[in-house]
Structures are given as structure tokens and as C-alpha cells.
C-alpha positions as CSV (number, residue, x, y, z in Angstrom):
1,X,0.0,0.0,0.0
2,X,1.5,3.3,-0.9
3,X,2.6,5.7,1.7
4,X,0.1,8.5,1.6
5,X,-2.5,5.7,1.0
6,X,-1.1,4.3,4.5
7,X,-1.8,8.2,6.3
8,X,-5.9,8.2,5.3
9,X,-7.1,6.7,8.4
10,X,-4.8,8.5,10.5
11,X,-5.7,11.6,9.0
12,X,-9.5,11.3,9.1
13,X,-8.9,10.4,13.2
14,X,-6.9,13.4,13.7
15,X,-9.3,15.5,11.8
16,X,-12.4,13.7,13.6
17,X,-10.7,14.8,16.8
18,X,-9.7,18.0,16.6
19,X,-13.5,19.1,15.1
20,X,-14.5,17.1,18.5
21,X,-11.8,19.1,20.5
22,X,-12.8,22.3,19.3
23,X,-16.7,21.9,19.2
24,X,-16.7,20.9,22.9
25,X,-14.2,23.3,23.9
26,X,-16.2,26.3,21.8
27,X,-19.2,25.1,23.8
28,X,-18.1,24.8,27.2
29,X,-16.7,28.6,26.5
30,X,-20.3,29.3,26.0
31,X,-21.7,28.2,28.9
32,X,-23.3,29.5,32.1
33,X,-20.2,27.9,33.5
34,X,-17.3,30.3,32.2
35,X,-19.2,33.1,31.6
36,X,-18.6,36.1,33.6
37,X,-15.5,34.0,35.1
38,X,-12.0,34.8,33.7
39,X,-10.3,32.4,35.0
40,X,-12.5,29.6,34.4
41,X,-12.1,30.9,30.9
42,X,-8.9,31.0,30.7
43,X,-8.6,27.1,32.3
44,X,-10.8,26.5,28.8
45,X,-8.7,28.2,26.6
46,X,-5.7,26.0,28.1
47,X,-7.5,22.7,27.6
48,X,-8.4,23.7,23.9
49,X,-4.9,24.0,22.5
50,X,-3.2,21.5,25.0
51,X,-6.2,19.0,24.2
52,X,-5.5,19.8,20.5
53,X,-1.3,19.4,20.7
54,X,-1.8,15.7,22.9
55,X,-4.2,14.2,20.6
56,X,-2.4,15.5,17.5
57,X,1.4,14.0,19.2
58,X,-0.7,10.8,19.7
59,X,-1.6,10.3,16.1
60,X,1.6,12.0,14.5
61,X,4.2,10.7,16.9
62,X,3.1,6.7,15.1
63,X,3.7,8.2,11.4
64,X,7.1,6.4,10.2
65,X,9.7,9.2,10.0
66,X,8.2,10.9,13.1
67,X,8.1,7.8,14.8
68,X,11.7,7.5,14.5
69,X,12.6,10.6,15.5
70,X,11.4,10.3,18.6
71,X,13.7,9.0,21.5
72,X,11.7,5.2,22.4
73,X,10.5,5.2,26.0
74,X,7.7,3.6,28.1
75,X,6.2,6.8,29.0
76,X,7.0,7.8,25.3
77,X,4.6,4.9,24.4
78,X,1.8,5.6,27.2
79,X,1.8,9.1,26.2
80,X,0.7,8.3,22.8
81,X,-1.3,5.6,24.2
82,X,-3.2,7.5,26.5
83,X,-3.7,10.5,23.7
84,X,-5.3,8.6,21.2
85,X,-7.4,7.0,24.3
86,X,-8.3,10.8,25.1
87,X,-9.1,11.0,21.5
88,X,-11.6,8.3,21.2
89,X,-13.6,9.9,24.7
90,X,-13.0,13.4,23.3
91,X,-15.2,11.9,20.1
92,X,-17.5,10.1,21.7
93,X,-18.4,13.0,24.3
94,X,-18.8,15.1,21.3
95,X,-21.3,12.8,19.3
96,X,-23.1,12.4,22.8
97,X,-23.3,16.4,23.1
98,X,-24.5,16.6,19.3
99,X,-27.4,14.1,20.0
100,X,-28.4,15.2,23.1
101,X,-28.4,18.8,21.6
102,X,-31.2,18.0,18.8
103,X,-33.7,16.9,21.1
104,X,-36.0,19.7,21.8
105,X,-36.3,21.4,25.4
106,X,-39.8,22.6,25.0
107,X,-39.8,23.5,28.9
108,X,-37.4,24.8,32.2
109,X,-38.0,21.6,33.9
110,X,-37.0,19.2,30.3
111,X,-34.0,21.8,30.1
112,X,-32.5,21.5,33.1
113,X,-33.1,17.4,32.5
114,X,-30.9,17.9,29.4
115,X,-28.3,19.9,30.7
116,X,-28.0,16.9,33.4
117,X,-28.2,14.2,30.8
118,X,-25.2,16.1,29.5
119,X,-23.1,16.1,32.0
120,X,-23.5,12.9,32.6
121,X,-22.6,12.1,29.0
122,X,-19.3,13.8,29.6
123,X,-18.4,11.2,32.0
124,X,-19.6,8.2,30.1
125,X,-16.7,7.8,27.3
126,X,-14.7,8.4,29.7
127,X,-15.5,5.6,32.4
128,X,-15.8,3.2,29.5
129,X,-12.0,3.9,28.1
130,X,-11.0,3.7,32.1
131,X,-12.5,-0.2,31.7
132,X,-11.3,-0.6,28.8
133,X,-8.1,0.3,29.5
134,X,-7.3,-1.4,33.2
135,X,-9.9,-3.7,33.3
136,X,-10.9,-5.6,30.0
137,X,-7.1,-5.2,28.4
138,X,-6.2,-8.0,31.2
139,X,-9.2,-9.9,31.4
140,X,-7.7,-12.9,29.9
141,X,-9.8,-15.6,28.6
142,X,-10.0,-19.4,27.7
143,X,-11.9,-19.8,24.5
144,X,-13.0,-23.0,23.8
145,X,-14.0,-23.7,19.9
146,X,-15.2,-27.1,18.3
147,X,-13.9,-27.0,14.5
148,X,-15.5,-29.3,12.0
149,X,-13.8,-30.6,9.8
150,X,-16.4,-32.6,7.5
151,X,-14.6,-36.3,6.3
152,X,-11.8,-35.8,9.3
153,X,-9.8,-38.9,9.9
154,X,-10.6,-40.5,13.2
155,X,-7.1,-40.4,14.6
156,X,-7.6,-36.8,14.3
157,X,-11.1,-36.4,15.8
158,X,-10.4,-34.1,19.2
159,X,-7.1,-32.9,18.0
160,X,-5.9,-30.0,20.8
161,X,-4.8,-27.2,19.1
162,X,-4.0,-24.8,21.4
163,X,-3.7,-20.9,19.8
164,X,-1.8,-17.9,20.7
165,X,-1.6,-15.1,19.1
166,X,-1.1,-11.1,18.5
167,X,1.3,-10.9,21.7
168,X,2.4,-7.5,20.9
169,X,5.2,-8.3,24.0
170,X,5.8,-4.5,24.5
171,X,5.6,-1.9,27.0
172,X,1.4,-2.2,26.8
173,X,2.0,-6.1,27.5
174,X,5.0,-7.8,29.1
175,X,6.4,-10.7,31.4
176,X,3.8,-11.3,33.7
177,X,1.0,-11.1,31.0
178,X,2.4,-13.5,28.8
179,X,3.4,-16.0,31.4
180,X,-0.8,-16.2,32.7
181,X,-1.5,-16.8,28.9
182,X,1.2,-19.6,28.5
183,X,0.0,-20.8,31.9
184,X,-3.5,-21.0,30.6
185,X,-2.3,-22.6,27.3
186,X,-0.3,-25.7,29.3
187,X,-3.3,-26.3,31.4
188,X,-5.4,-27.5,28.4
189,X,-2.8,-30.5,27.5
190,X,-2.6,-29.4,24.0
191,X,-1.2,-31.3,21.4
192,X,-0.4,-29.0,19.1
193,X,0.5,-25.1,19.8
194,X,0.3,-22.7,17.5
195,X,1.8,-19.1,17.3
196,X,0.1,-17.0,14.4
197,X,2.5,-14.1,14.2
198,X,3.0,-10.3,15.9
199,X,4.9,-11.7,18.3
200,X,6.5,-7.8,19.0
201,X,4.7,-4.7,17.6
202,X,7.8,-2.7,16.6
203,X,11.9,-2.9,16.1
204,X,13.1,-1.7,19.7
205,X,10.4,-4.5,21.6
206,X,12.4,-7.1,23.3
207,X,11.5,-10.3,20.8
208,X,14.4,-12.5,22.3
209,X,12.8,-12.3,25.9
210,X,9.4,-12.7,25.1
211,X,10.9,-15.8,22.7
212,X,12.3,-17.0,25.7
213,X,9.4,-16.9,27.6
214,X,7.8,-18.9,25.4
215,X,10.1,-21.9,25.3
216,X,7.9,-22.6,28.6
217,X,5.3,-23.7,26.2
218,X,4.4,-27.8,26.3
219,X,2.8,-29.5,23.7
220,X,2.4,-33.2,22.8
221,X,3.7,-33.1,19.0
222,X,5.2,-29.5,19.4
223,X,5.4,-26.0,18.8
224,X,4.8,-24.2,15.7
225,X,4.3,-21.0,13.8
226,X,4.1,-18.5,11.2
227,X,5.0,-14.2,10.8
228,X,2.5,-11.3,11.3
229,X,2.6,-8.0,9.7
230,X,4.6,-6.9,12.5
231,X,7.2,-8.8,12.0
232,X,7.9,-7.4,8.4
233,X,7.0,-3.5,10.1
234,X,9.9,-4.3,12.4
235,X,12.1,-6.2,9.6
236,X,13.1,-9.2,11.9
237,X,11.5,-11.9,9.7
238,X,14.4,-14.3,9.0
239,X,16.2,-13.2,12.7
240,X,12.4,-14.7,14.5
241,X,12.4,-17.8,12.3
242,X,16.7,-18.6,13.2
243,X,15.6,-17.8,17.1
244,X,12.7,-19.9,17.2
245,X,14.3,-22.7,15.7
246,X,17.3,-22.8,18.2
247,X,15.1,-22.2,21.1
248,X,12.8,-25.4,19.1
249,X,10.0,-23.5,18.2
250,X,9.5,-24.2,14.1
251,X,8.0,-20.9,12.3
252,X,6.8,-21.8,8.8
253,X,7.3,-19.8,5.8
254,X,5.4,-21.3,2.8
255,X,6.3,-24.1,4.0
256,X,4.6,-27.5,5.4
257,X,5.1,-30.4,8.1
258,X,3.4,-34.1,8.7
259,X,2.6,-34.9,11.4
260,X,1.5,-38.5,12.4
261,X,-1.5,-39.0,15.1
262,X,-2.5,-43.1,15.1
263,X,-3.3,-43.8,12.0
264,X,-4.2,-40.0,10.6
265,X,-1.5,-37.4,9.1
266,X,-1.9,-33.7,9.8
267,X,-0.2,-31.6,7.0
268,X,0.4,-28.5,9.0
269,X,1.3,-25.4,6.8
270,X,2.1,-21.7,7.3
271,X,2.7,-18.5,5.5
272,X,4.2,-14.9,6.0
273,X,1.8,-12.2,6.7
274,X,-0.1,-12.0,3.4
275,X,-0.2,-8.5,2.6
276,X,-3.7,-7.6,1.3
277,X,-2.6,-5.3,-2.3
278,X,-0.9,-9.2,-3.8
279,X,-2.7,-11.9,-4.8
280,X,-2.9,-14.2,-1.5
281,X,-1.3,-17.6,-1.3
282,X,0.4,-17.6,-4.4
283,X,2.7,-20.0,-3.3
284,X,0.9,-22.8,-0.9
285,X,-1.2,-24.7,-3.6
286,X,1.5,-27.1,-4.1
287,X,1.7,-27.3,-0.2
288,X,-1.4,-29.6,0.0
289,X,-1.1,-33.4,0.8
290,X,-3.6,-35.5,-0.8
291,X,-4.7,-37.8,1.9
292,X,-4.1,-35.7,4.8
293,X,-5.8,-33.5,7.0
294,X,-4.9,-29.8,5.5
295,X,-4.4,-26.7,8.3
296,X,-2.7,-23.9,7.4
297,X,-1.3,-20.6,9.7
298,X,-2.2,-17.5,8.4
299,X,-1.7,-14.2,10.3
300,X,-4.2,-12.6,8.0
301,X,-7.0,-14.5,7.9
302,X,-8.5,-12.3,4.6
303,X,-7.1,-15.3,2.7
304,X,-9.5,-17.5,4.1
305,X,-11.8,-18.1,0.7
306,X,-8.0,-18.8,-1.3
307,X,-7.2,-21.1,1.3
308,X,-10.6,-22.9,0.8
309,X,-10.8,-22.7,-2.9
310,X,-7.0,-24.5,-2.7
311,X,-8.2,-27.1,-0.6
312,X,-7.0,-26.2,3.0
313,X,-9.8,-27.8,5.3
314,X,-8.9,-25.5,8.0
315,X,-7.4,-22.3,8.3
316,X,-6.5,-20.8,11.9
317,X,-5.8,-16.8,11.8
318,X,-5.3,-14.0,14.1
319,X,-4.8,-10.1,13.2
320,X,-7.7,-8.5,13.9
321,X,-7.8,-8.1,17.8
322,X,-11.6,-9.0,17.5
323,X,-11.6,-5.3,16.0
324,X,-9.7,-4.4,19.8
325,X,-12.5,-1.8,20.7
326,X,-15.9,-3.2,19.4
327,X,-19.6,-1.9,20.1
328,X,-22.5,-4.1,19.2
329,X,-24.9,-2.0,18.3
330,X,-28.5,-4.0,16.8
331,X,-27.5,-7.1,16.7
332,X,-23.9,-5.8,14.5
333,X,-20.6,-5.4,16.0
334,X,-18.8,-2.1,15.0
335,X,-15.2,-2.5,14.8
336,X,-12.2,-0.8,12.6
337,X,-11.0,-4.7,11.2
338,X,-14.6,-4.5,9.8
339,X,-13.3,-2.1,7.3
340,X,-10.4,-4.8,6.3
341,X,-12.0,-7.9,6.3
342,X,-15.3,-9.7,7.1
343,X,-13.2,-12.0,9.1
344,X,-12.9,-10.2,12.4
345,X,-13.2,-13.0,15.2
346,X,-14.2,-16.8,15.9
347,X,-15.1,-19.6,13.6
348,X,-16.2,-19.2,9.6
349,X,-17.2,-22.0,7.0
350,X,-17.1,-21.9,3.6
351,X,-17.9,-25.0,2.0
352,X,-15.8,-27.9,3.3
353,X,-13.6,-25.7,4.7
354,X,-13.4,-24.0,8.4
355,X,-11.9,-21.2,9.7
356,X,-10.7,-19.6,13.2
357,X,-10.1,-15.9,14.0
358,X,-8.4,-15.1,17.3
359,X,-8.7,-11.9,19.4
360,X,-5.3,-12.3,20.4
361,X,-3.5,-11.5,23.1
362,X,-2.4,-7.7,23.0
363,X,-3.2,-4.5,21.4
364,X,-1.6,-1.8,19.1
365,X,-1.7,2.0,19.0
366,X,-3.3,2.6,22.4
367,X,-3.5,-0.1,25.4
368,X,-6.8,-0.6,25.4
369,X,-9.4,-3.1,24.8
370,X,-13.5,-3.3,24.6
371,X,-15.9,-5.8,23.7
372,X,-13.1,-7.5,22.3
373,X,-11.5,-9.2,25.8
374,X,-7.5,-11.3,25.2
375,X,-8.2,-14.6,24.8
376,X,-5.9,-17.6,24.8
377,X,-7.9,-20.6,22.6
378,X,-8.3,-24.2,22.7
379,X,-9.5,-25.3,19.1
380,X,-10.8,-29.3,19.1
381,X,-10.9,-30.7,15.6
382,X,-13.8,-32.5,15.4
383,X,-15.9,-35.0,12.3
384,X,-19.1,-33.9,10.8
């Protein structure tokens, strides 16, 4: 994707805010509040153009060159964390305010019942970003998934895969966090684990500790892999499949591996991060095994109807956080990965074939997570 095409969505986010920025803060210089006191006025004036620079350092201070001219740092990262978080509540206070100002006031008493309703609005983005933020973000999760897998062999039937994915080991996620998920991975006796890629978010995250950490891993036939998009962001493709290996965790890169259970063979495939302006899976056709179970690992899990039309019975996939901050809303869940691909979280089918979307296990941009909770999964393969 071309550069400039890259900047769209950032652009339209820092434009969104800093209309919602200036709205509110042109409002609240209106009110009964700050009039006739200066420096209540003055404290406005402040908040508009420091609520303006923050929000505008959090989008801008992600944008590549920028990015790398700024000194890396944790409070580096939770300052632009935290911005675009103040962002999100700055927009979402501002579509409250907008609502809540077209409904009519036709009396004092249904004003002053407005006026409350809009303070109280004020609040609500706010509270929900704070849950988001330090309570949802660690609520790890065991998700439990039955995949079926129509004509599977019977030495496969209740095949434990377990699934981690979309670590993102960083300053929004470290040690501790990643041992609970390992922990909760070991206690379901897996016998195969899978790692589907973003294993770091950018160059300067430590990937040979959180490598390490994941040696602690335990699975019957063993431990295997494949690359994110994050992984090609922070250019350390070839240095995470060396590392893994000596540390005897096998990443695959258009490449495949048979693996025996009783009498069944599992042909056990994975690809790079299959960037979405190519063709997808130009390369794994000739990966297939006639007579074997076909699974393939692919970060992106846009490539599930390739992967079907090739002949892969099952696909597993991370990538999309579960959209990270999702709102149902009707009976739909409204997400950003909606934008990207129809395959934002849990099982698909297409014909024969099966797929399984992860939320993952951290976040990127801002450390924060709603309606879409970490999850560590347990897929069973199972006959139809």
C-alpha cells in the first residue's frame, strides 16, 4: 500500500478529533459555567490548545519518520497511548453532546433534565475507556471452539490445538502477562501449539525475551508458527524464524510439516503475513497433501476463501484483535477490522472448509481493549 494511502485513516482520526476538540471546547466557552469567570475561561482556553497538541502528538508521533525521530521510551509509548485514548472519549463526548443537543427542550424543567443528561454524558466515554483500559485489556480468557472438519480422519477427531496469538510483547503487555497466557495454554494438554504471528509490535520490543518466555510452552507433537505484519514493520523476519528454531519452536514460511496421530496425518502449513494489495497464497497450492488432514497458519486471515478454494480444510488466523474496541450496536458489531476484512473474530465456514479468527492476546496504537477481551484458545478438531 502506498505511503500517503497508509496516512488516510490516520488523517481522518486526527481530523475527527480535533473538530470534536474544538466543538466541545467552543461550547463549554459558552456556557453559564465560564461566563462572567475569567479564569475559568482562561482554564478552557488551556485545555483547547493542550487537548489539541496531545491528541495530535498521539496520532503524528506513530507516522514512520516521526516515529523515529522520537527517542523510544515507556512513557513515550503511554503518552501516545493514553492520547489517542483521550481521543476516542473526546469523540465520543462530542457525538453524545450533538445528540443530546437536537432533542427539543420545550420546557425549564425538560431543560434542566438535558443539561444533566449532558453532564452525565461527559463522564460516560470516559468511564468506558478507564475499563477498557485497566480492566478488560487483562481480562484474559479461555476460549474454547469445536472445529469441524467434514470427512476428518478418526485419529484426528479431538485434535488439541491450542492458539496464541497477537502478543504484541511490548511496554502495553509484558512478562507477567504472557506468562498467565502460557500458563493457561499448558493447562489445556494441548497437542499441538500454534503461534500466528505479531509476536512484537515494533523494532526496539524485546523479541528475544518474550521468545524466551515462550520456550515454557508444552505440547504433545510440538510448537509451531508463522509471521504477522509486524514482524515485516519491524524487519526481523528471517532473525524470529533462526531464534525460534534454536530455542525449538519451528515458524513456517510457505512451507509445510506431517505430522502423524495413530493412523491420521496432519499436514500443518504456514505462511508470512499475506499483505492484502498481492494476490494471497500464491505459493501454498502445491503445499497440500492428498490424503491428509490440511491446516494452514495465516496471520491474515483475509485469505480464508484462497485457502478454501486451494483445498486447505482449516485455516487458523489472528490479526484483527476482535476489532480491539468493538460496540454491538442492533445485533452488528462495529469495529475498525470490519473495514479490512469480514473476518474479524471466531469460527467461519465456507464450504468444506473451516476457519478460526483469534482476538489475540495484545493491542496496538493505544492499550486498550473493549468488547473484544485477550483470549488464549483451545480449538478441538472434530468430524461432521
Amino acid at each position: 500500500m502506498p505511503v500517503g494511502v497508509r496516512q488516510i485513516p490516520d488523517a481522518v482520526a486526527l481530523a475527527l478529533v480535533l473538530l470534536a476538540q474544538w466543538r466541545l471546547s467552543a461550547w463549554a466557552l459558552r456556557s453559564e459555567w465560564a461566563r462572567g469567570a475569567p479564569r475559568r475561561r482562561v482554564l478552557l482556553h488551556i485545555w483547547r490548545w493542550a487537548g489539541l497538541a496531545w491528541t495530535a502528538y498521539g496520532i503524528v508521533s506513530g507516522v514512520g519518520l516521526i516515529a523515529r525521530l522520537i527517542p523510544p521510551s515507556m512513557l513515550r509509548d503511554w503518552a501516545r497511548g493514553m492520547a489517542i485514548i483521550y481521543g476516542m472519549c473526546i469523540i465520543g463526548v462530542w457525538v453524545l453532546h450533538e445528540l443530546i443537543d437536537r432533542v427539543p427542550a420545550f420546557n425549564p424543567r425538560r431543560r434542566r433534565l438535558l443539561e444533566a443528561v449532558r453532564a452525565s454524558a461527559i463522564a460516560a466515554p470516559a468511564a468506558v475507556c478507564g475499563y477498557g483500559v485497566f480492566v478488560e485489556r487483562n481480562d484474559f480468557r479461555m476460549s474454547e471452539v469445536d472445529l469441524p472438519i467434514p470427512g476428518l480422519p478418526r485419529g484426528l477427531h479431538g485434535l488439541r490445538l491450542a492458539q496464541i496469538t497477537d502478543i504484541h510483547f511490548s511496554n502495553y503487555l509484558g512478562e507477567k502477562e504472557l506468562l498467565r497466557a502460557i500458563g493457561m495454554a499448558n493447562e489445556t494438554r494441548p497437542h499441538l501449539t500454534l503461534l500466528t504471528g505479531d509476536f512484537i509490535t515494533v523494532r526496539r520490543d524485546p523479541l528475544d525475551h518474550c521468545l524466551r518466555l515462550l520456550t515454557r510452552l508444552r505440547a504433545e507433537a510440538g510448537i509451531y508458527g508463522c509471521l504477522g505484519n509486524h514482524e515485516i514493520l519491524a524487519g526481523c523476519e528471517d532473525y524470529t524464524e533462526q531464534a525460534c528454531a534454536r530455542l525449538g519452536i519451528t515458524i513456517l514460511r510457505s512451507s509445510a510439516r506431517s505430522l502423524r496421530f495413530g493412523e491420521a496425518t496432519l499436514n500443518l502449513a504456514g505462511v508470512d503475513y499475506q499483505r492484502t494489495q498481492r494476490p494471497y497464497l500464491e505459493d501454498t497450492a502445491g503445499l497440500i497433501a492428498p490424503g491428509a488432514m490440511n491446516l494452514l497458519l495465516s496471520h491474515n486471515p483475509d485469505v480464508f476463501p484462497v485457502a478454501a478454494a486451494q483445498g486447505w480444510q482449516a485455516t487458523i488466523s489472528g490479526h484483527t484483535h476482535g476489532g480491539q474496541v468493538n460496540v454491538e450496536l442492533l445485533g452488528e458489531n462495529l469495529n475498525v477490522a470490519r473495514f479490512f476484512t469480514p473476518y474479524v473474530y471466531g469460527p467461519y465456514r465456507e464450504g468444506v472448509s473451516s476457519i478460526y479468527v483469534s482476538r489475540g492476546l495484545g493491542t496496538v496504537g493505544a492499550p486498550i481493549r473493549i468488547g473484544a477481551p485477550p483470549e488464549v484458545n483451545l480449538i478441538r478438531l472434530c468430524a461432521t
